[in-house]
PDB file of N, CA, C, O and CB in Angstrom:
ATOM      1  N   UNK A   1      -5.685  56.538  11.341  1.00  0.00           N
ATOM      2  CA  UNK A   1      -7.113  56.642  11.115  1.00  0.00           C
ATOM      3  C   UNK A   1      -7.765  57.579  12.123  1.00  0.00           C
ATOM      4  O   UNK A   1      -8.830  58.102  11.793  1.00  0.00           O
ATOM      5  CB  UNK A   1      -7.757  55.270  11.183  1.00  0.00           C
ATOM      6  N   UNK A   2      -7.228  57.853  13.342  1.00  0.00           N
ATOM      7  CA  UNK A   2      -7.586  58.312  14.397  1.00  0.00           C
ATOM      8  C   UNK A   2      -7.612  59.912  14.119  1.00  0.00           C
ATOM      9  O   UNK A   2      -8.696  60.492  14.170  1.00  0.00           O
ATOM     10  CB  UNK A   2      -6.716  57.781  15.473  1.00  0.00           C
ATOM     11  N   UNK A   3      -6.552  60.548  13.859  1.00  0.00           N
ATOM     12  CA  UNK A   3      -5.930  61.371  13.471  1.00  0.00           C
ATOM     13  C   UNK A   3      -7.000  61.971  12.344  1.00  0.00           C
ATOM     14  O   UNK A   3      -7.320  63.128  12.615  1.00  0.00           O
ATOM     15  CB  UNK A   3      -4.594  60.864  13.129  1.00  0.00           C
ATOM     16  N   UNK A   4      -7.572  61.487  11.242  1.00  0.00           N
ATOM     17  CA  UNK A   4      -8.387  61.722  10.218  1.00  0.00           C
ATOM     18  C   UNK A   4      -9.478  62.169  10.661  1.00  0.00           C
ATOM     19  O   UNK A   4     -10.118  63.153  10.291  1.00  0.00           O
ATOM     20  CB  UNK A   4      -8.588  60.752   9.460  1.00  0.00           C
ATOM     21  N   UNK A   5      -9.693  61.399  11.497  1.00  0.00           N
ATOM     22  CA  UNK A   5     -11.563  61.414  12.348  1.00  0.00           C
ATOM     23  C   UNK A   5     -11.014  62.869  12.939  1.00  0.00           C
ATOM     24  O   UNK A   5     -11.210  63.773  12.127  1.00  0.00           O
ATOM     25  CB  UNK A   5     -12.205  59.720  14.104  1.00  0.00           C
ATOM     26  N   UNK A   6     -10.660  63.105  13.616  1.00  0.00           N
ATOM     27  CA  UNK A   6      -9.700  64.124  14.506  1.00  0.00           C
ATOM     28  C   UNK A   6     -10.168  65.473  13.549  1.00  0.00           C
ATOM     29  O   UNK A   6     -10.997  66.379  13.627  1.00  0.00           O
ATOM     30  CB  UNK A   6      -7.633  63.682  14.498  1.00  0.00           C
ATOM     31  N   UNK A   7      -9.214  65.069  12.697  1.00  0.00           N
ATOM     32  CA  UNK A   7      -9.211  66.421  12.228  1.00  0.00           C
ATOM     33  C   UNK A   7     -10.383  67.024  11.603  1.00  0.00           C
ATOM     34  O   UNK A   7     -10.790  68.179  11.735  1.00  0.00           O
ATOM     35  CB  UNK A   7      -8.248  66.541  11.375  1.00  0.00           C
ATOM     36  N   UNK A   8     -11.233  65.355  10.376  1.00  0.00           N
ATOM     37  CA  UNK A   8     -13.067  65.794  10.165  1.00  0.00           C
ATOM     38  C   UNK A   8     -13.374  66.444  10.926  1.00  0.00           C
ATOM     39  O   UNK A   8     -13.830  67.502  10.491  1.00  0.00           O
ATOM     40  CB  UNK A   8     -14.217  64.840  10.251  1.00  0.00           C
ATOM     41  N   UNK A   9     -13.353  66.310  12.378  1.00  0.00           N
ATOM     42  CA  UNK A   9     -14.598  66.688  13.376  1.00  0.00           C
ATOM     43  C   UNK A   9     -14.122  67.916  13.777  1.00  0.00           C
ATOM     44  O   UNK A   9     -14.880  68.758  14.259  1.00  0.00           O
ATOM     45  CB  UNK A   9     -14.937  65.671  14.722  1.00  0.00           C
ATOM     46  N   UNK A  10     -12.999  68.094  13.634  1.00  0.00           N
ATOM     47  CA  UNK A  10     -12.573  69.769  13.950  1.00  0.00           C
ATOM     48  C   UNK A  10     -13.034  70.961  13.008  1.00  0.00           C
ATOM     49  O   UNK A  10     -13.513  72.068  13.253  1.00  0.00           O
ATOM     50  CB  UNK A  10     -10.943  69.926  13.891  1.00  0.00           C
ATOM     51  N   UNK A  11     -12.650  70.193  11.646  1.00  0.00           N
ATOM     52  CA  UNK A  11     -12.568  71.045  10.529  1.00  0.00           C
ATOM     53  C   UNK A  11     -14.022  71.210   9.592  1.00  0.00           C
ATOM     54  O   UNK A  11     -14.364  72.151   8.876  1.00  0.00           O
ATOM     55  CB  UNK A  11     -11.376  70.449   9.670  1.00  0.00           C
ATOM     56  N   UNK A  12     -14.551  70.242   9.815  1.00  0.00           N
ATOM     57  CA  UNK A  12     -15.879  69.603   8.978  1.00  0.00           C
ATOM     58  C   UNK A  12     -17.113  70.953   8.780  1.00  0.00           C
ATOM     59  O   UNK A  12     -17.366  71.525   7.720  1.00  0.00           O
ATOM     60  CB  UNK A  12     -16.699  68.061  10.113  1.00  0.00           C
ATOM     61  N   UNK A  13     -17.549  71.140   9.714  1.00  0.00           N
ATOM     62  CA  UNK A  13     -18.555  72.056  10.044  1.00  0.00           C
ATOM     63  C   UNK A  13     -17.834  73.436   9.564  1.00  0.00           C
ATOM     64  O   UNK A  13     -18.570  74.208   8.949  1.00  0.00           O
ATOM     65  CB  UNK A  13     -18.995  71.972  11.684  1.00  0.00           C
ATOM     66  N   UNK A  14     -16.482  73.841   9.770  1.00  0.00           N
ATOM     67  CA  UNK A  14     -16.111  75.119   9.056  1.00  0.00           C
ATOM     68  C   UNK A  14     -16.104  75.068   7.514  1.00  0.00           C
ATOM     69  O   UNK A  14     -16.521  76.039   6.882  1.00  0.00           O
ATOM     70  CB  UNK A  14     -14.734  75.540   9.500  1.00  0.00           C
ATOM     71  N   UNK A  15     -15.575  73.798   6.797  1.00  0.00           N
ATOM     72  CA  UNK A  15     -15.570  73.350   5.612  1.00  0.00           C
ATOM     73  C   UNK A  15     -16.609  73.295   4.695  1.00  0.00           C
ATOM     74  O   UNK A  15     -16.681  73.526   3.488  1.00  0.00           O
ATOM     75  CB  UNK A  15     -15.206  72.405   5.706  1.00  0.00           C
ATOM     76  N   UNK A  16     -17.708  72.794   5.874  1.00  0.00           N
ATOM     77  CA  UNK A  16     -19.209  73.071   5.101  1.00  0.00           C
ATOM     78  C   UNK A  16     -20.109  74.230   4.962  1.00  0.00           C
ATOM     79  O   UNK A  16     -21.101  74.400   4.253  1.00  0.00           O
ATOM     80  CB  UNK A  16     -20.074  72.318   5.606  1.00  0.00           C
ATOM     81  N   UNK A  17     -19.291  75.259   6.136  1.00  0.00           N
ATOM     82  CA  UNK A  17     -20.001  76.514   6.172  1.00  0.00           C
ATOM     83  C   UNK A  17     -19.197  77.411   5.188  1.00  0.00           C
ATOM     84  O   UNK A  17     -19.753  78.444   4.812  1.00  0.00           O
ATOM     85  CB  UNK A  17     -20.099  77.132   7.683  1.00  0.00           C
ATOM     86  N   UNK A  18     -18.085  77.161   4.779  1.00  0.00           N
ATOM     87  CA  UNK A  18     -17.111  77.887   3.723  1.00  0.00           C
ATOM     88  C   UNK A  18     -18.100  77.231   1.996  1.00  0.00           C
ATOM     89  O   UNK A  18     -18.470  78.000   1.109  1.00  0.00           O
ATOM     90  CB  UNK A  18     -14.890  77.064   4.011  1.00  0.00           C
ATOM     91  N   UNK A  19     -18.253  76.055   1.983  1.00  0.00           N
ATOM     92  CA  UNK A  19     -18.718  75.294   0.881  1.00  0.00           C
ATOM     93  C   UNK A  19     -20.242  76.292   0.981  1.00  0.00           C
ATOM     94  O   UNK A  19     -20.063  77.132   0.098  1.00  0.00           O
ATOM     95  CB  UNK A  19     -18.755  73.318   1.147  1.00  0.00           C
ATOM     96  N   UNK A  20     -21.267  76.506   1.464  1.00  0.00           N
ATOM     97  CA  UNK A  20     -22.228  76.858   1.704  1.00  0.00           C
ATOM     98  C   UNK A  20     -22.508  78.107   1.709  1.00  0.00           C
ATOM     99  O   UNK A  20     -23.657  78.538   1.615  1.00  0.00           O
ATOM    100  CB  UNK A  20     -22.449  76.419   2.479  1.00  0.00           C
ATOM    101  N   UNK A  21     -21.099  79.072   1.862  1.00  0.00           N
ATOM    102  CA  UNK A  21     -21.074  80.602   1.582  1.00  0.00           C
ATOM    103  C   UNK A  21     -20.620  80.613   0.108  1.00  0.00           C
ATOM    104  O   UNK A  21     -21.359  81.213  -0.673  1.00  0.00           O
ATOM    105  CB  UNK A  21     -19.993  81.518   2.625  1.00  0.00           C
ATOM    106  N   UNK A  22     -19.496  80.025  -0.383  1.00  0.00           N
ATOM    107  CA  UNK A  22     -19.242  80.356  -1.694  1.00  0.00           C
ATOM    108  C   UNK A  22     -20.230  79.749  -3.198  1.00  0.00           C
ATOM    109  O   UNK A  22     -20.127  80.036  -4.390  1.00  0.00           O
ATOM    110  CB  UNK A  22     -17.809  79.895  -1.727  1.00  0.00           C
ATOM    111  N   UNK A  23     -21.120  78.860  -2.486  1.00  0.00           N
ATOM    112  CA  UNK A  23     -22.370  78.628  -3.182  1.00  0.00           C
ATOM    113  C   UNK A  23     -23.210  79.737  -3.018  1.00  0.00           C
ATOM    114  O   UNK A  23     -23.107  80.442  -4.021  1.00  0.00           O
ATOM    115  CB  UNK A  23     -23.054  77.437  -2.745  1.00  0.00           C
ATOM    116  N   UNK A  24     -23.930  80.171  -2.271  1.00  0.00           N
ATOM    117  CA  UNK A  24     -24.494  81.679  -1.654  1.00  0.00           C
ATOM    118  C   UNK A  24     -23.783  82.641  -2.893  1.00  0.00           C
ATOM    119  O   UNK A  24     -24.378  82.964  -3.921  1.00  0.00           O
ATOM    120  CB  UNK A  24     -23.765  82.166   0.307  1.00  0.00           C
ATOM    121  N   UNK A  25     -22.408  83.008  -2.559  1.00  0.00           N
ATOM    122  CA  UNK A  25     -21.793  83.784  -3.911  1.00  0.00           C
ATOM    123  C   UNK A  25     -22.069  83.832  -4.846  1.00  0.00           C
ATOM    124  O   UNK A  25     -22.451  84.795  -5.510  1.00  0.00           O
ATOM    125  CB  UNK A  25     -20.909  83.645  -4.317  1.00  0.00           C
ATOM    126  N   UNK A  26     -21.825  81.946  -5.305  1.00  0.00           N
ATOM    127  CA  UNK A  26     -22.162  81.809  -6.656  1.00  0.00           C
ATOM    128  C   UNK A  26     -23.179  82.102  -7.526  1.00  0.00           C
ATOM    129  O   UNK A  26     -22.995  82.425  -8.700  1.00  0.00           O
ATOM    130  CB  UNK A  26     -22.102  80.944  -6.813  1.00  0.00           C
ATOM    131  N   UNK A  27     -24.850  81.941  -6.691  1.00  0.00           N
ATOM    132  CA  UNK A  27     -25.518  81.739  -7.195  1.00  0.00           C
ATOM    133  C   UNK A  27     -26.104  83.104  -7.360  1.00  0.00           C
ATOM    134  O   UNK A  27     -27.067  83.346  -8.088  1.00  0.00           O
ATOM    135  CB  UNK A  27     -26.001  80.779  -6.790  1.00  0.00           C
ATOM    136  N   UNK A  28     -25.432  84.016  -6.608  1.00  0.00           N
ATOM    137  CA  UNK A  28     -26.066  85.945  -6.584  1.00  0.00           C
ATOM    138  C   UNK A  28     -25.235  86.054  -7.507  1.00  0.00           C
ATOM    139  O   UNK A  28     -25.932  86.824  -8.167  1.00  0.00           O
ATOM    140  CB  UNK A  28     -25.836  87.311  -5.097  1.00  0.00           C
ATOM    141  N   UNK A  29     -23.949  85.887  -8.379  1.00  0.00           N
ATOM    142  CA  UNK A  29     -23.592  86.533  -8.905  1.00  0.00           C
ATOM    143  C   UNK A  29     -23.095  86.168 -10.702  1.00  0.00           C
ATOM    144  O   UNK A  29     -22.802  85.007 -10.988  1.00  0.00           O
ATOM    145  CB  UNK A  29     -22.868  86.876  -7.969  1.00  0.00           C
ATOM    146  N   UNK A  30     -23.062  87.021 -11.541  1.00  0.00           N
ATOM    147  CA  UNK A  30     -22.955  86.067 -12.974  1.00  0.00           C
ATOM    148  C   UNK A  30     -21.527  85.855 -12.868  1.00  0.00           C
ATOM    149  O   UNK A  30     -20.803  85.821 -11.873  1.00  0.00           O
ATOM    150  CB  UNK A  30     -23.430  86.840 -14.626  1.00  0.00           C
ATOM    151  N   UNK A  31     -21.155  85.657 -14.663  1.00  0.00           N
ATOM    152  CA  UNK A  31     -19.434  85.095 -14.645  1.00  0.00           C
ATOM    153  C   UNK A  31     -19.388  86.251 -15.275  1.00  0.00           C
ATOM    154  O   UNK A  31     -20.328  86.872 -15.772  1.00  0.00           O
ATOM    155  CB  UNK A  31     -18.676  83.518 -15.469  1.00  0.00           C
ATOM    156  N   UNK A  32     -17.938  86.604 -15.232  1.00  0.00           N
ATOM    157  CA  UNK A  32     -17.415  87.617 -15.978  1.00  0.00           C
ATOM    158  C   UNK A  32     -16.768  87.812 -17.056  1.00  0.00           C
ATOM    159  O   UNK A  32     -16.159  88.825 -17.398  1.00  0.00           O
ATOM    160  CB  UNK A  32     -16.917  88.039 -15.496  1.00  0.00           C
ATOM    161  N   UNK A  33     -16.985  86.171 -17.967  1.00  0.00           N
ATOM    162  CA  UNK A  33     -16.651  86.511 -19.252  1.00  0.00           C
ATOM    163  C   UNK A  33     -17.875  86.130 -19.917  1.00  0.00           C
ATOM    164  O   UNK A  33     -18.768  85.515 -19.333  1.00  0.00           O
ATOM    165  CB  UNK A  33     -15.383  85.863 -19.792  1.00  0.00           C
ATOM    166  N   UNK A  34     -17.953  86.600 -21.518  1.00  0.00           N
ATOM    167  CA  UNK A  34     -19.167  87.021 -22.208  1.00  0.00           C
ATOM    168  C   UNK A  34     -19.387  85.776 -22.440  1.00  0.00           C
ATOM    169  O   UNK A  34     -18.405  85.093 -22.729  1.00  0.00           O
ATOM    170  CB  UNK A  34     -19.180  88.009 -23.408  1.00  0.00           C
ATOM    171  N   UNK A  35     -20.750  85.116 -22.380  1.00  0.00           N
ATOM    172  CA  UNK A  35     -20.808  83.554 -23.134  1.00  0.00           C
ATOM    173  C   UNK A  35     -20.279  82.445 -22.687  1.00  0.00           C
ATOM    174  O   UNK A  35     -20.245  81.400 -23.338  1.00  0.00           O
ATOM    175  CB  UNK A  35     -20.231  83.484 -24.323  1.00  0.00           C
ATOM    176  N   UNK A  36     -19.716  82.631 -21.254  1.00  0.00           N
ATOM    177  CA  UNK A  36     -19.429  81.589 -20.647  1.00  0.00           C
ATOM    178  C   UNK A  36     -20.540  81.814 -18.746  1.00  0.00           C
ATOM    179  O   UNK A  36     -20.695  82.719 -17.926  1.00  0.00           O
ATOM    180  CB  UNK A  36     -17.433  81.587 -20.694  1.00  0.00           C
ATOM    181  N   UNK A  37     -20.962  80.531 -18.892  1.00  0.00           N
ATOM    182  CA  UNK A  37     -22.088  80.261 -17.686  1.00  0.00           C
ATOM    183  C   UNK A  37     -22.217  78.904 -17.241  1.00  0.00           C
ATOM    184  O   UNK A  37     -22.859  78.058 -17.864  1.00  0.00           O
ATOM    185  CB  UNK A  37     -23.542  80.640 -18.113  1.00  0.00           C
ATOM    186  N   UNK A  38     -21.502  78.655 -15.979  1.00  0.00           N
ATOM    187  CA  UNK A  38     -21.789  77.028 -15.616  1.00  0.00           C
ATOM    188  C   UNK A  38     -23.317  77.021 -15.629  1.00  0.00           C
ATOM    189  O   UNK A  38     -24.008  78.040 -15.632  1.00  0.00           O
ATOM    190  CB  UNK A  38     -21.139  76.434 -13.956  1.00  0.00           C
ATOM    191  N   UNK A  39     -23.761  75.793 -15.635  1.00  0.00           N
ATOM    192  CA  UNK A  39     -24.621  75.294 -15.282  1.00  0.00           C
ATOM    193  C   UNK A  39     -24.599  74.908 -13.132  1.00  0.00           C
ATOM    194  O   UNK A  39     -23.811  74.197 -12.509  1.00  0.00           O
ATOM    195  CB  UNK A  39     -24.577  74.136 -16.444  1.00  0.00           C
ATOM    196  N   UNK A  40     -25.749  75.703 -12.628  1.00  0.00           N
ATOM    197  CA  UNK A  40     -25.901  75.530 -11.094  1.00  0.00           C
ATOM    198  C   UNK A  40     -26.529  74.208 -10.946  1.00  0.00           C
ATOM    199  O   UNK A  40     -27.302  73.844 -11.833  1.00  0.00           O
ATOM    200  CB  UNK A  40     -26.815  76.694 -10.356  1.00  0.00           C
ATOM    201  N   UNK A  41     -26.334  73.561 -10.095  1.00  0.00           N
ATOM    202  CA  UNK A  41     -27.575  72.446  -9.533  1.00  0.00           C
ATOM    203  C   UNK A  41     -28.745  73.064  -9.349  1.00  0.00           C
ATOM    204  O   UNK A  41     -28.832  74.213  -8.918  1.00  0.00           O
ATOM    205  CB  UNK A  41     -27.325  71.728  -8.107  1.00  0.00           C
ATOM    206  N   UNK A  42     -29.596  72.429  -9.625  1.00  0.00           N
ATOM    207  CA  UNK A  42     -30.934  72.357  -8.830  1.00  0.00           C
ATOM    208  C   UNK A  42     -31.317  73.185  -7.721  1.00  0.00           C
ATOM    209  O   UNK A  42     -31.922  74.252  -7.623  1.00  0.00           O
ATOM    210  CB  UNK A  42     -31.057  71.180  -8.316  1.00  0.00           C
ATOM    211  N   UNK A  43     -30.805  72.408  -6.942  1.00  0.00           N
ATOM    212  CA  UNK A  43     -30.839  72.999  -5.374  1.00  0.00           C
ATOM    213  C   UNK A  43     -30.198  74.021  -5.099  1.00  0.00           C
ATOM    214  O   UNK A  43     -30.226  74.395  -3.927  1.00  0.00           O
ATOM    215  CB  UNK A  43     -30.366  72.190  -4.391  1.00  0.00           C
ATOM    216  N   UNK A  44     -29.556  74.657  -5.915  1.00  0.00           N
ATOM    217  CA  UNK A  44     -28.599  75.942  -5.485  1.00  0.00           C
ATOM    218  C   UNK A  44     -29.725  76.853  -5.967  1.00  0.00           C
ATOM    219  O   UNK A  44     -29.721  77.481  -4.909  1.00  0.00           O
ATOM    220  CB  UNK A  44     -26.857  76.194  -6.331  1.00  0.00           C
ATOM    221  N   UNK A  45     -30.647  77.431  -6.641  1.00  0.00           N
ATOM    222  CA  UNK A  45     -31.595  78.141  -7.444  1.00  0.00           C
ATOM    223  C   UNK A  45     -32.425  78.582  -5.163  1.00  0.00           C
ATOM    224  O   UNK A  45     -32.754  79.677  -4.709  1.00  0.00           O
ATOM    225  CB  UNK A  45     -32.835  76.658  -9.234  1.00  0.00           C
ATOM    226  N   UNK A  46     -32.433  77.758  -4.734  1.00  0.00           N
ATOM    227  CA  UNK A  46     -33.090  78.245  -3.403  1.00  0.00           C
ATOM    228  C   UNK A  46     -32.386  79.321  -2.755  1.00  0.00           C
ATOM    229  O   UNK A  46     -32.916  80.374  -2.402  1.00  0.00           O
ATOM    230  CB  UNK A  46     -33.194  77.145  -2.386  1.00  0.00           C
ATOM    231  N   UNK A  47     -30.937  78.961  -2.581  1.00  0.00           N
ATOM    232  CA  UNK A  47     -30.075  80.342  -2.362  1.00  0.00           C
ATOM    233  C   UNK A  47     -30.245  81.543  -2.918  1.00  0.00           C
ATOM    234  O   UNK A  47     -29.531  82.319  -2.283  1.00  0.00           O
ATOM    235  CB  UNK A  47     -28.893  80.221  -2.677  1.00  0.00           C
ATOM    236  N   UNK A  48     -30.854  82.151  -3.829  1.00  0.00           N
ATOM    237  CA  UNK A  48     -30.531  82.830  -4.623  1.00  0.00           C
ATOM    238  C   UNK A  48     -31.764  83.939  -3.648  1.00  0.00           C
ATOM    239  O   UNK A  48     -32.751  83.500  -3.059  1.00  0.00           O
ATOM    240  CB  UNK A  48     -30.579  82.228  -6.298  1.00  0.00           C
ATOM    241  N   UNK A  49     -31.395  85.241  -3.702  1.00  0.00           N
ATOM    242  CA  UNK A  49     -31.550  86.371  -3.138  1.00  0.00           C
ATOM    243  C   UNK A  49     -32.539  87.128  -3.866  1.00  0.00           C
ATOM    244  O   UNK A  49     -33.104  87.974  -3.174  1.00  0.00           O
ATOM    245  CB  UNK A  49     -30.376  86.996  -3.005  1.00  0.00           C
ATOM    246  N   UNK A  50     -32.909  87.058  -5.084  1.00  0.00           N
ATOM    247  CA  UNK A  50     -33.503  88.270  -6.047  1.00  0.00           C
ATOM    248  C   UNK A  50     -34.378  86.941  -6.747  1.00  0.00           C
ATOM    249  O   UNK A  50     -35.153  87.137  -7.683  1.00  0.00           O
ATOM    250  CB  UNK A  50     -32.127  89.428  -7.293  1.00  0.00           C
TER     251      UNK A  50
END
């Protein structure tokens, strides 16, 4: 259990800043096939650049 905590607290904050850039990506950029478009959350529409 120790070991787990360990590694969260090492890794956590890079994990969330990786999660938090490729949202950033996501939300500047479309998909690249015709007619296909996830649906974003909500809250991702604030990221958005343009």
């Amino acid at each position: 259990m120790k070991k787990g905590k360990k590694l969260m607290l090492k890794f956590g904050p890079m994990l969330a800043a990786l999660a938090l850039m490729v949202t950033t990506v996501s939300v500047n950029t479309t998909c690249t096939w015709v007619g296909y478009q996830d649906e974003l959350p909500k809250n991702a529409n604030k990221l958005r650049k343009f």
